[in-house]
C-alpha positions as CSV (number, residue, x, y, z in Angstrom):
1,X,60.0,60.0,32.8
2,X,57.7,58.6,35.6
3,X,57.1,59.9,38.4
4,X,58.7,60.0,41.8
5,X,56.4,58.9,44.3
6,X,56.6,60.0,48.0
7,X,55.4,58.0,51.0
8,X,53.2,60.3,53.0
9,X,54.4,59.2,56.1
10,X,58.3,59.2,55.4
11,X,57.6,62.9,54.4
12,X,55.3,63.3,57.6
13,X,58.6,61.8,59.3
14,X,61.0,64.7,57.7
15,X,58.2,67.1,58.6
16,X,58.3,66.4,62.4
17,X,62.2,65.3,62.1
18,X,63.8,68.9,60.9
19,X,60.6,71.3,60.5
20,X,61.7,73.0,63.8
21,X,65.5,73.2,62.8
22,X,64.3,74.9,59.9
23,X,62.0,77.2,61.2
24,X,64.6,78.3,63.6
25,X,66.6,78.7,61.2
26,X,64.5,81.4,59.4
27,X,63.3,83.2,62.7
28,X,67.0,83.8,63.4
29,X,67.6,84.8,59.7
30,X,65.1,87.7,60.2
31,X,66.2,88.8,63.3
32,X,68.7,91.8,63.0
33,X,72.1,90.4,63.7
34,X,73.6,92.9,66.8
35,X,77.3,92.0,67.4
36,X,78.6,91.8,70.8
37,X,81.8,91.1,71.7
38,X,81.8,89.6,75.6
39,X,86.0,89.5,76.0
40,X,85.6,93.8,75.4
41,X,82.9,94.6,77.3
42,X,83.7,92.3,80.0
43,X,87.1,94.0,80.1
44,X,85.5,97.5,80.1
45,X,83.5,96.6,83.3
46,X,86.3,95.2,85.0
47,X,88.3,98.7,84.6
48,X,85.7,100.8,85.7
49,X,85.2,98.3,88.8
50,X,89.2,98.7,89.3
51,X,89.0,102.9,88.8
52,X,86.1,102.7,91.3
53,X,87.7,100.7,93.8
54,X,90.7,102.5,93.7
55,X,89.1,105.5,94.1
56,X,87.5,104.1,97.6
57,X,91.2,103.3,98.9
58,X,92.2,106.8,98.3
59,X,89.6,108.4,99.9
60,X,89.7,106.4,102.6
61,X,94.0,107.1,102.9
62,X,92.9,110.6,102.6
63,X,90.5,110.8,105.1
64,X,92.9,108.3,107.7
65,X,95.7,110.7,107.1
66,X,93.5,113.7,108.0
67,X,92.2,112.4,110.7
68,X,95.7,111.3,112.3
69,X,97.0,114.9,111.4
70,X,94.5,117.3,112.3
71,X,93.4,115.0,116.1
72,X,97.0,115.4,117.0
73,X,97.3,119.1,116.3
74,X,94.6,119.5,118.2
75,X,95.1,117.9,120.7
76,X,98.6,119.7,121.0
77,X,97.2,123.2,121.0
78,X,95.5,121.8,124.1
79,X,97.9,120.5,125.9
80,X,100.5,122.7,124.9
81,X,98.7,126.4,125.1
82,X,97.7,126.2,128.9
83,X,101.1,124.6,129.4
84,X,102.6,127.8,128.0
85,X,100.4,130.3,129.7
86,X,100.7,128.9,133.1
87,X,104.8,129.1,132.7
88,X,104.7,132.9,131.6
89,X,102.6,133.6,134.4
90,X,104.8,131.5,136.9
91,X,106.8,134.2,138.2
92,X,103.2,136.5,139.2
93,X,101.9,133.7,141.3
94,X,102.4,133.7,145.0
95,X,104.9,131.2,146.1
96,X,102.3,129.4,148.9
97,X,100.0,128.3,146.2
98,X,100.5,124.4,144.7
99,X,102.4,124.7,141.5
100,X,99.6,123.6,138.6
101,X,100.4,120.3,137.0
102,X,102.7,120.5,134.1
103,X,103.3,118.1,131.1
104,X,106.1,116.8,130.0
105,X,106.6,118.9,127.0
106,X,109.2,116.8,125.0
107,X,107.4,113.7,125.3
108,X,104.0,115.5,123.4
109,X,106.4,117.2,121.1
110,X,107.9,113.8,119.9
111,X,104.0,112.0,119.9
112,X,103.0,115.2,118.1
113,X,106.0,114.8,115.8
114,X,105.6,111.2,115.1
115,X,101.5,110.9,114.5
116,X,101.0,114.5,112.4
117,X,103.9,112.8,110.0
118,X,101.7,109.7,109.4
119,X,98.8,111.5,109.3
120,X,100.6,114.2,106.6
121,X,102.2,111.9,104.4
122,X,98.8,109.6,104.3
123,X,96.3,112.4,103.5
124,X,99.3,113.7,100.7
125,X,99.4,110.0,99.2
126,X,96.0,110.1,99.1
127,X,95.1,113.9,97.8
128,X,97.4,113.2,95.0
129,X,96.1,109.9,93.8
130,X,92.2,111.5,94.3
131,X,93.4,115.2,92.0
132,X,95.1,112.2,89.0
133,X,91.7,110.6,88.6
134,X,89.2,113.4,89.6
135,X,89.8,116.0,87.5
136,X,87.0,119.3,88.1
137,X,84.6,120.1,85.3
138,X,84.4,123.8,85.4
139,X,86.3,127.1,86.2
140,X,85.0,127.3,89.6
141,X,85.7,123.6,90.4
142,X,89.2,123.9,89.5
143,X,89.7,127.4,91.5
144,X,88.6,125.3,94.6
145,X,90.4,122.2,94.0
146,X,93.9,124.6,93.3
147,X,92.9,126.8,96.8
148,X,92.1,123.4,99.0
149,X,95.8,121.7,97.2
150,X,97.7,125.4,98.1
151,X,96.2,125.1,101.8
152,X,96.9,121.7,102.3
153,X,101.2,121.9,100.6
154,X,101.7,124.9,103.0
155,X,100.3,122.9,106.0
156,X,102.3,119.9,105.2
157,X,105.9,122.0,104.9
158,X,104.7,123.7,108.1
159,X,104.4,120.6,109.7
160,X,106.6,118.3,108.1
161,X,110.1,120.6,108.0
162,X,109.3,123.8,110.2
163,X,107.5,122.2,113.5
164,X,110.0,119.0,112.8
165,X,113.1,121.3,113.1
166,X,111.7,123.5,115.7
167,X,111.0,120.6,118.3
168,X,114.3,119.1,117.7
169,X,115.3,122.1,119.6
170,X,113.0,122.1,122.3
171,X,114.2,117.9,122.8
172,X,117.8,119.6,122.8
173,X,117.0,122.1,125.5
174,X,117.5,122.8,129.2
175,X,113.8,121.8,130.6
176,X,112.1,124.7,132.4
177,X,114.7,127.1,131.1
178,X,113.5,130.8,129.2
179,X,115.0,129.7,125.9
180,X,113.0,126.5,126.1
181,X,110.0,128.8,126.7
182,X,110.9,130.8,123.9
183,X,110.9,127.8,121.5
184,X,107.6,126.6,122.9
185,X,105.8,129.6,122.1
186,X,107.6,129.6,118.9
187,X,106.5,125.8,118.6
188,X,102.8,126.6,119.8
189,X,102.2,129.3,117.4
190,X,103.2,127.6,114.4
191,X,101.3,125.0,115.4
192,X,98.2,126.9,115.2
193,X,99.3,128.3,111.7
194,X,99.0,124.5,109.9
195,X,95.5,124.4,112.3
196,X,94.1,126.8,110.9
197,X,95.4,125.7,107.2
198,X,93.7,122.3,107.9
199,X,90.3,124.0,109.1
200,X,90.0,125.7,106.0
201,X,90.7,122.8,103.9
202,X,88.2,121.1,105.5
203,X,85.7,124.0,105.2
204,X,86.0,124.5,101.2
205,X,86.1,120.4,101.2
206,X,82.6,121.1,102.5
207,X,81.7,123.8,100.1
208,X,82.9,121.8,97.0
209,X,81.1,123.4,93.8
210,X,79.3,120.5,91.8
């Protein structure tokens, strides 16, 4: 057999031609192979964006329906409580002395009516969606998530059935009458009941174990 003979420069040309393809070639051989699929964790990123920004929105419907539940009530104690105590007191004054400016007690009844049901069934839209995907971690959490939850259901039924029902009556009544002071003080006192269920809400909101 003779001899194959190689041109230098055509193997030169071979060299320069696929010596880097090759040598890639080996450097990625060595490399430890780490498998990555994008589609899964591209799809696992996009949940916990969604589970985050849908934990924003119900905070944010929580803290709107507070607000516009707990301003009004406030702001009915107010009006209401002076209102009251100037009326029982009516009959003691001396008949020469200006009458004190009243309000018009049906028309805050049926504002207060109308806003604290917003503002109830906002922050209970809210609550529940926020106790679904925030679960407590220990004994102590979930005593204080169950104690804030009991406050908040008893304020809503007060507000929601009892006050609803009892200023239908008051709207039904004889203005300036005793019965419709009856009802009113009646009215004014449950209010303060789901006031002070909402303060102490908000106070172990405050104080929420970590």
């Amino acid at each position: 057999m003779s001899k194959l003979n190689v041109d230098p420069s055509s193997s030169a040309i071979f060299q320069a031609k696929f010596g880097s393809l090759i040598t890639f070639r080996s450097s990625a051989a060595a490399r430890p192979t780490t498998w990555c699929f994008a589609p899964c964790c591209d799809t696992r990123s996009t949940i916990s964006e969604r589970v985050l920004g849908l934990r924003d929105l119900l905070w944010f419907i929580h803290l709107l329906g507070i607000a516009l539940w707990l301003g009004p009530t406030t702001g009915g104690l107010l009006l209401l409580w002076p209102n009251g105590r100037q009326r029982d007191q009516g009959r003691d004054r001396k008949r020469d002395r200006k009458p004190p400016a009243r309000i018009d007690v049906r028309t805050c009844v049926v504002l207060l009516t109308r806003t604290t049901h917003i503002g109830a069934g906002l922050a209970a839209l809210g609550g529940t969606g926020l106790s679904l995907i925030e679960q407590p971690k220990s004994n102590l959490g979930l005593f204080w998530l169950a104690s804030m939850q009991g406050f908040g259901v008893i304020a809503f039924v007060l507000s929601v059935f009892v006050l609803t029902r009892i200023g239908k009556k008051i709207t039904r009544m004889e203005p300036n009458s005793e019965a419709e002071r009856r009802v009113v003080r009646a009215y004014r006192n449950w209010l303060s009941v789901v006031w002070l269920l909402l303060m102490l809400s908000l106070i172990l909101a405050a104080f929420k174990p970590i």
